[in-house]
FIKOLFI-615548 format. One record per residue (C-alpha): x, z, y; residue number from 0; residue in three letters. Coordinates in steps of 0.001 Angstrom, whole numbers. Layout:
BEGIN
east->X&up->Z&north->Y&num->NUM&residu->ala
...
This chain:
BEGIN
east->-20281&up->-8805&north->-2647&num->0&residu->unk
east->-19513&up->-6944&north->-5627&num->1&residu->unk
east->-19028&up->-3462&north->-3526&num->2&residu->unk
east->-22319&up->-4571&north->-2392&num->3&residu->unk
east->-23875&up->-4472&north->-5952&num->4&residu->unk
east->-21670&up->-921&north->-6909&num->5&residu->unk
east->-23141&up->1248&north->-3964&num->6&residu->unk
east->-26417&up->-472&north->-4043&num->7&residu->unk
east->-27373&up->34&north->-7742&num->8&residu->unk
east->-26066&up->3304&north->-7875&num->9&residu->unk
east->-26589&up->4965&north->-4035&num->10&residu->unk
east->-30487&up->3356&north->-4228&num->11&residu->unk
east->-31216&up->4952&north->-7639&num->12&residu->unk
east->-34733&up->6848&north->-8108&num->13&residu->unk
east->-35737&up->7677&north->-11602&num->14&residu->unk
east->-37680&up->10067&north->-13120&num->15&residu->unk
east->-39589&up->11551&north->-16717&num->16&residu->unk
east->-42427&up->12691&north->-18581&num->17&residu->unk
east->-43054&up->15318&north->-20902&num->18&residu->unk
east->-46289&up->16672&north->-22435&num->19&residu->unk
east->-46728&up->20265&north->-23465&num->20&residu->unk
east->-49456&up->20653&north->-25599&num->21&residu->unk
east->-50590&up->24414&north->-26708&num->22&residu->unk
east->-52189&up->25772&north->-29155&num->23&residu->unk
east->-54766&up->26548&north->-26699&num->24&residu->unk
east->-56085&up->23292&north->-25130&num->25&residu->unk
east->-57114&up->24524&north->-22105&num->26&residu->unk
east->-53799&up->25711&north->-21049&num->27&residu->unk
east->-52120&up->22107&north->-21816&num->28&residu->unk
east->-50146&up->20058&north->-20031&num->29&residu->unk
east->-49648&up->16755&north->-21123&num->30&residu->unk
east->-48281&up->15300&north->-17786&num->31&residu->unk
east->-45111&up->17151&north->-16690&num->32&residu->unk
east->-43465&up->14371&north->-14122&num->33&residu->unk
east->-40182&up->14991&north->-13411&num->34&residu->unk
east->-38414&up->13315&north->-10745&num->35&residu->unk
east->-34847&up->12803&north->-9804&num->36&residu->unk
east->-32499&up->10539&north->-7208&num->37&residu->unk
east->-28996&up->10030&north->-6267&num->38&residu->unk
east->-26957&up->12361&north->-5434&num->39&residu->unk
east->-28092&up->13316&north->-8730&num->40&residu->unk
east->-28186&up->17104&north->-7250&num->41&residu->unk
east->-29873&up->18199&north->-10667&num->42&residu->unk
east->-29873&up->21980&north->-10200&num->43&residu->unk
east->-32023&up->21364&north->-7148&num->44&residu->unk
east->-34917&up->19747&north->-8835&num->45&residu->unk
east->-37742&up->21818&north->-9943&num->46&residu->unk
east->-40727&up->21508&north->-12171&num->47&residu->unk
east->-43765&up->23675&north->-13358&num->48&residu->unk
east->-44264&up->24147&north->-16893&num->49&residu->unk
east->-46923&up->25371&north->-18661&num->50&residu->unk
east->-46238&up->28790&north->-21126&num->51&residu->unk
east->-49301&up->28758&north->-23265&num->52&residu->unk
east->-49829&up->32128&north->-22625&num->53&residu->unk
east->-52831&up->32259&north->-20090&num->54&residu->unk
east->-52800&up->30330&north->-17192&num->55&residu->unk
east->-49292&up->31282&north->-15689&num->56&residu->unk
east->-46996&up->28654&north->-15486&num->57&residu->unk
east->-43175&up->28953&north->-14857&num->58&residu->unk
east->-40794&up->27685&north->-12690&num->59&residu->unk
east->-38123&up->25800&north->-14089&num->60&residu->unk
east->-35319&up->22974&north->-12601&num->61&residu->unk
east->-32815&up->20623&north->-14190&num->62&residu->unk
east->-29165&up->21601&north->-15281&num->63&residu->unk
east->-25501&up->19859&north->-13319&num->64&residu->unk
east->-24409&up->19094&north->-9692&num->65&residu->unk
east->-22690&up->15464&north->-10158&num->66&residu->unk
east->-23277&up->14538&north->-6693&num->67&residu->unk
east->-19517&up->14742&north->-6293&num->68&residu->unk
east->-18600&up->11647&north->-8808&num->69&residu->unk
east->-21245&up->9796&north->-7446&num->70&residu->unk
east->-20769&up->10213&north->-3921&num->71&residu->unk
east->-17487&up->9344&north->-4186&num->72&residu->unk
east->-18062&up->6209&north->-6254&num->73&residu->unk
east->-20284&up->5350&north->-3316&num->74&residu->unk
east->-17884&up->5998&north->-612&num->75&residu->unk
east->-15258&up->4024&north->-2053&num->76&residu->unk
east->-17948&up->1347&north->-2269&num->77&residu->unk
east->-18851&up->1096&north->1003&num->78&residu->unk
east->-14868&up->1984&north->2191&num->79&residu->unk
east->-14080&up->-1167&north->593&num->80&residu->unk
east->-17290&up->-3293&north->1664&num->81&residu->unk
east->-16437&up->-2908&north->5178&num->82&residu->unk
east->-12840&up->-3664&north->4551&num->83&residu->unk
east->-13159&up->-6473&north->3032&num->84&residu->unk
east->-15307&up->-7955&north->5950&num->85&residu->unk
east->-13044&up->-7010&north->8488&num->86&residu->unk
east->-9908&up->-8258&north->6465&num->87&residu->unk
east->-12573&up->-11686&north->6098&num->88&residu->unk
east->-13179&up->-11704&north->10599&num->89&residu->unk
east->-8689&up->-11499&north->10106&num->90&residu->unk
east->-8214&up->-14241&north->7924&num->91&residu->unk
east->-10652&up->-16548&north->9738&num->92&residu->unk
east->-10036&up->-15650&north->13416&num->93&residu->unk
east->-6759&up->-13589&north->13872&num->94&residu->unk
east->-4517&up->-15823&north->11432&num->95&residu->unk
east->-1368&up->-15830&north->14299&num->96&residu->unk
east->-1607&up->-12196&north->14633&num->97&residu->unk
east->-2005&up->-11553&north->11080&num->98&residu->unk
east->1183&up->-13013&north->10067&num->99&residu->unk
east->3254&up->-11768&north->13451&num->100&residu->unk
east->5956&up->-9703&north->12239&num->101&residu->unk
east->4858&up->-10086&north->8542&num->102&residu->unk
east->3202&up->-6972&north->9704&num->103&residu->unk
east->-792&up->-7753&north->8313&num->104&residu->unk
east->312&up->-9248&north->4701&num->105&residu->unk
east->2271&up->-5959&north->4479&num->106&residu->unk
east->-145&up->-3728&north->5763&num->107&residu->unk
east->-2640&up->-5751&north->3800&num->108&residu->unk
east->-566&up->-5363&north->234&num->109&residu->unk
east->-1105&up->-1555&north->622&num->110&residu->unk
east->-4284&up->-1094&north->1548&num->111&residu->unk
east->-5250&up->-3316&north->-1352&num->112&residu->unk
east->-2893&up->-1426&north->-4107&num->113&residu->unk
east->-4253&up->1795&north->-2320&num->114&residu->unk
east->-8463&up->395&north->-3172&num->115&residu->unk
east->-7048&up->-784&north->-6759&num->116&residu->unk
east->-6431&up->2688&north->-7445&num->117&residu->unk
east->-9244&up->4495&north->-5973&num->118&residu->unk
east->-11948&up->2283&north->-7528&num->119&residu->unk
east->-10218&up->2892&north->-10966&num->120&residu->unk
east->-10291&up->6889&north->-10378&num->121&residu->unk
east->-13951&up->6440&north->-8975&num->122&residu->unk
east->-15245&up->4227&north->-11263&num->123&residu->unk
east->-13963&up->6254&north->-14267&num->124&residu->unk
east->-15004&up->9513&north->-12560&num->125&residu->unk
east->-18697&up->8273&north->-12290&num->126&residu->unk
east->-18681&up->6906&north->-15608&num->127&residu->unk
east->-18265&up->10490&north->-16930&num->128&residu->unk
east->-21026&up->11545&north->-14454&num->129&residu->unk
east->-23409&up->9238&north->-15481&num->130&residu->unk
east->-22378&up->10445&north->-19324&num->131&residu->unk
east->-23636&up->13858&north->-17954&num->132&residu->unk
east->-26686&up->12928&north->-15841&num->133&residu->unk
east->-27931&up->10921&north->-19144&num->134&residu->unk
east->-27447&up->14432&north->-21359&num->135&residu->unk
east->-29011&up->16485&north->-18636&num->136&residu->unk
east->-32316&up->14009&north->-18236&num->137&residu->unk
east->-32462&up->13879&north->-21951&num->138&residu->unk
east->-36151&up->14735&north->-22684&num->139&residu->unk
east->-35559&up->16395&north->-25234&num->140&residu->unk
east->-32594&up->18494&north->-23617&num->141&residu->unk
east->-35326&up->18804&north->-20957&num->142&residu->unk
east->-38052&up->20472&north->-23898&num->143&residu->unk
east->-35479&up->22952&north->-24758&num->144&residu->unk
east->-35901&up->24618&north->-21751&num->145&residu->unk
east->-39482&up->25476&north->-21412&num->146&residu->unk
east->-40224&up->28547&north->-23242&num->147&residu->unk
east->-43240&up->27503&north->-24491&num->148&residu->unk
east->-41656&up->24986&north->-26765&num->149&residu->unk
east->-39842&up->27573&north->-28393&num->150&residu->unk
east->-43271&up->28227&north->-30521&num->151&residu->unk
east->-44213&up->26173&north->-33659&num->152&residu->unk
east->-47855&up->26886&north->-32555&num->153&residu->unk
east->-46927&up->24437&north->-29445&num->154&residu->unk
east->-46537&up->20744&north->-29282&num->155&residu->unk
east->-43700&up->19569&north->-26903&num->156&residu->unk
east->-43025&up->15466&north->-26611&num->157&residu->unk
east->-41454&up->13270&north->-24802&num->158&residu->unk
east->-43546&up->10804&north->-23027&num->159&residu->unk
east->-41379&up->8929&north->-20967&num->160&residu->unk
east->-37423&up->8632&north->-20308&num->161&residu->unk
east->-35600&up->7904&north->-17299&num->162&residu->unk
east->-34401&up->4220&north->-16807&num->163&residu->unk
east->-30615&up->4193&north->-16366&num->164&residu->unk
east->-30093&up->456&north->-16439&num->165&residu->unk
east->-29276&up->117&north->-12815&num->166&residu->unk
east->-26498&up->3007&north->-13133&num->167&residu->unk
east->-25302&up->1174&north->-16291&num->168&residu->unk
east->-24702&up->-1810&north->-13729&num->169&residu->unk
east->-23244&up->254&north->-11185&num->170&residu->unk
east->-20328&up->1519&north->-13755&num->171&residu->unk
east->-20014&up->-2093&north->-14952&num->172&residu->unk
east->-19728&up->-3340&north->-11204&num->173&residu->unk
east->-17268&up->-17&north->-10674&num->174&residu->unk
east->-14188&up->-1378&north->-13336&num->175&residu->unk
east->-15017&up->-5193&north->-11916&num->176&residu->unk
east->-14073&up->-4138&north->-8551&num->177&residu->unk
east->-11054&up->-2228&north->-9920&num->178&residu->unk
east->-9976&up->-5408&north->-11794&num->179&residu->unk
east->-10808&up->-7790&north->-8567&num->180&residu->unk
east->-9264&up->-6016&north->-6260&num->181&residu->unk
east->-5976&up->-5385&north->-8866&num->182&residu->unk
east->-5536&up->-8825&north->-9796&num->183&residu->unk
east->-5728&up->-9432&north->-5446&num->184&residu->unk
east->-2435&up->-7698&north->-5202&num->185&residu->unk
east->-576&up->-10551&north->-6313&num->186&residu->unk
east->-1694&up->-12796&north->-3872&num->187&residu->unk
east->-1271&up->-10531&north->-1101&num->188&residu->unk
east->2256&up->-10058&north->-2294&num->189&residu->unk
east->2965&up->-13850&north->-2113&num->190&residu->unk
east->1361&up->-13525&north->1667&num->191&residu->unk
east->4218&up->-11218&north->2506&num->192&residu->unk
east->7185&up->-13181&north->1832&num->193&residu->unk
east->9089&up->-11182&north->-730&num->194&residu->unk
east->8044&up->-13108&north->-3360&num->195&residu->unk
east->9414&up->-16175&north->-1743&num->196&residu->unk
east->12579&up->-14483&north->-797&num->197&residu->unk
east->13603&up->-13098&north->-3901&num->198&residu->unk
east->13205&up->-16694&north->-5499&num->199&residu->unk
east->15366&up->-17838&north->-2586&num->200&residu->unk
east->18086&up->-15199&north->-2549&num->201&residu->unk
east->18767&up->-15975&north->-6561&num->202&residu->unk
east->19241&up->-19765&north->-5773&num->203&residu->unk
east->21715&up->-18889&north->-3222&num->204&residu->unk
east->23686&up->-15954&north->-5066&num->205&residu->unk
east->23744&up->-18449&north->-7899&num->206&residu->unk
east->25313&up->-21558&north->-5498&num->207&residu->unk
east->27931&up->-18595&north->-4399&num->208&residu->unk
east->29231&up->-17789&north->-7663&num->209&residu->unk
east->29586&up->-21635&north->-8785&num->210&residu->unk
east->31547&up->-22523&north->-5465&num->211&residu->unk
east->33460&up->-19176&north->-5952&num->212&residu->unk
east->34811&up->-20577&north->-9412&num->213&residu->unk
east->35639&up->-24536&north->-8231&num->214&residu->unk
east->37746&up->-23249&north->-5711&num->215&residu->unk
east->39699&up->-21235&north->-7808&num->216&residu->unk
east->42646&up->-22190&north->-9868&num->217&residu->unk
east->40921&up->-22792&north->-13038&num->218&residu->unk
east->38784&up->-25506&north->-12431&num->219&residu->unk
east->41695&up->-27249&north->-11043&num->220&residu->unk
east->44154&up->-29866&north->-12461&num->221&residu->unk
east->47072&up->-27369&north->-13416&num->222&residu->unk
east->49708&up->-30290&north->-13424&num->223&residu->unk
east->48283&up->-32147&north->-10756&num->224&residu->unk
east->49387&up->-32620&north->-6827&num->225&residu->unk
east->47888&up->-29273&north->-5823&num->226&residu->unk
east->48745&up->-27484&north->-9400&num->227&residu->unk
east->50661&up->-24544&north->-8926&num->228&residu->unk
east->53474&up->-25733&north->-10614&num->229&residu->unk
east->53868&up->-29099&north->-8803&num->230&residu->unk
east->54069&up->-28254&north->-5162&num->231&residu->unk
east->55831&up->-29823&north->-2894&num->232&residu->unk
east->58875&up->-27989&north->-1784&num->233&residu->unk
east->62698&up->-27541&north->-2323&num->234&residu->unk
east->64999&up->-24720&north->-3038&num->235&residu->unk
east->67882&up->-24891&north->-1765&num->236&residu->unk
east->70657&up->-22435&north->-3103&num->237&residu->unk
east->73966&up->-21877&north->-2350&num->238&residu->unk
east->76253&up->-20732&north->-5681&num->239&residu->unk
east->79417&up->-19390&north->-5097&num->240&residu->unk
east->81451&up->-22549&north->-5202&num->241&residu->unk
east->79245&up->-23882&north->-1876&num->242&residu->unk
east->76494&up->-25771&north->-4569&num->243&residu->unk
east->73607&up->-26439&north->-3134&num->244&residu->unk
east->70396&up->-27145&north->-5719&num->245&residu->unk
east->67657&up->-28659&north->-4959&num->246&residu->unk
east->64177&up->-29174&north->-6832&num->247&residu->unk
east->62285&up->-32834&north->-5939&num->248&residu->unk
east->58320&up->-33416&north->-6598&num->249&residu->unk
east->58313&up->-36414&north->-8182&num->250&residu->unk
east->61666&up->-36617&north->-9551&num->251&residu->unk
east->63325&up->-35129&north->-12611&num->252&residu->unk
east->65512&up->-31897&north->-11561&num->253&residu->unk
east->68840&up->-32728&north->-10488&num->254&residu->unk
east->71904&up->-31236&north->-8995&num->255&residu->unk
east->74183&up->-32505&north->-6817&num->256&residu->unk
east->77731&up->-31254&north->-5680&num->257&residu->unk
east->78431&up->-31524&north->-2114&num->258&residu->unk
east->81822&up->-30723&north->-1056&num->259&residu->unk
């Protein structure tokens, strides 16, 4: 819906102005010069007939800028992203058991939507500077400068009417919305793919490790207890050099005893 409202308010734009010439000679006046202008916003290629106040010849003059390249490129993104968000919509609804086979649609989803967060930020910014420029180059009075009849004091050049530029206005503010829609998506397409949900399982587990890694170890256990490693069970027998024999007892206090 809101690519929708981006292409439509700026690909459906028609605008136009008037400007009124008026000479010193009233007979060679014009005070209805209509200019009129559309997306692309091809500029250069619009022409107008002015009035020089010099006899009846009139000259042939045409607006200043090509910015059909910002603005066809907002648009394309626009409509790019209209049509992906239906089919992505027919996926959800229809295709949910295919979509999550393999994990293979969340992750093919998480890039095409980081991919769209991007372009509508380059696109939207892009055409805002356009628009900057078509605004300048419609200017009426930018428009005046470049008649050659209002370069004389004798001559009266005004602007009647300016071009409306609300709905472009709209289509830059629906431009950065889209950019912020589509950016704040990512997050929930990234919980559709299952890293998020593995990471918070993996630190659980890695956690559990560690902790069953240190109660088995010899710390955590009773040093003078039955499994202590100084209260084993065992005996060690030696023979001295007189035919001794020592022996070391668990529970007893260490003894020796003399067999002959």
């Amino acid at each position: 819906l809101f690519a929708i409202f981006a292409f439509a308010t700026c690909g459906g734009y028609s605008g136009g102005l008037r400007l009124s010439v008026d000479c010193a000679n009233k007979s060679e006046s014009d005070l209805n010069i209509d200019i009129a202008f559309a997306y692309p916003f091809r500029l250069h290629q619009v022409n107008f007939d002015a009035p020089t106040c010099e006899g009846k010849h009139r000259e042939k003059l045409s607006l200043i800028g090509d910015f059909s390249s910002s603005a066809e490129f907002f648009v394309t993104i626009a409509v790019f992203a209209f049509l992906y968000s239906l089919a992505a919509t027919v996926v959800y609804i229809f295709f949910q058991n295919k979509y999550r086979e393999n994990n293979r649609g969340p992750l093919i989803d998480f890039i095409v939507t980081v991919v769209f967060s991007f372009l509508w930020l380059v696109s939207s910014s892009a055409w805002a500077k356009g628009l900057s420029d078509v605004k300048i180059a419609t200017d009426p009075d930018e428009v005046l400068l470049l008649m050659s009849a209002c370069k004389h004091q004798s001559n009266k050049c005004l602007p009647v009417h300016s071009p409306v530029m609300s709905s472009l206005n709209t289509s830059v503010v629906f431009g950065f919305l889209n950019f912020i829609l589509w950016a704040g998506n990512i997050w929930f397409v990234f919980k559709e793919t299952g890293w998020h949900s593995s990471g918070q399982r993996h630190a659980p587990d890695t956690m559990e490790k560690q902790s069953s890694s240190y109660n088995q170890g010899g710390y955590n256990q009773d040093s003078y207890g039955p499994a202590g490693g100084y209260n084993q069970p065992g005996s060690y027998g030696q023979v001295g050099e007189y035919g001794q024999s020592q022996s070391y007892g668990q529970s007893g206090p260490t003894s020796f005893t003399n067999q002959i």
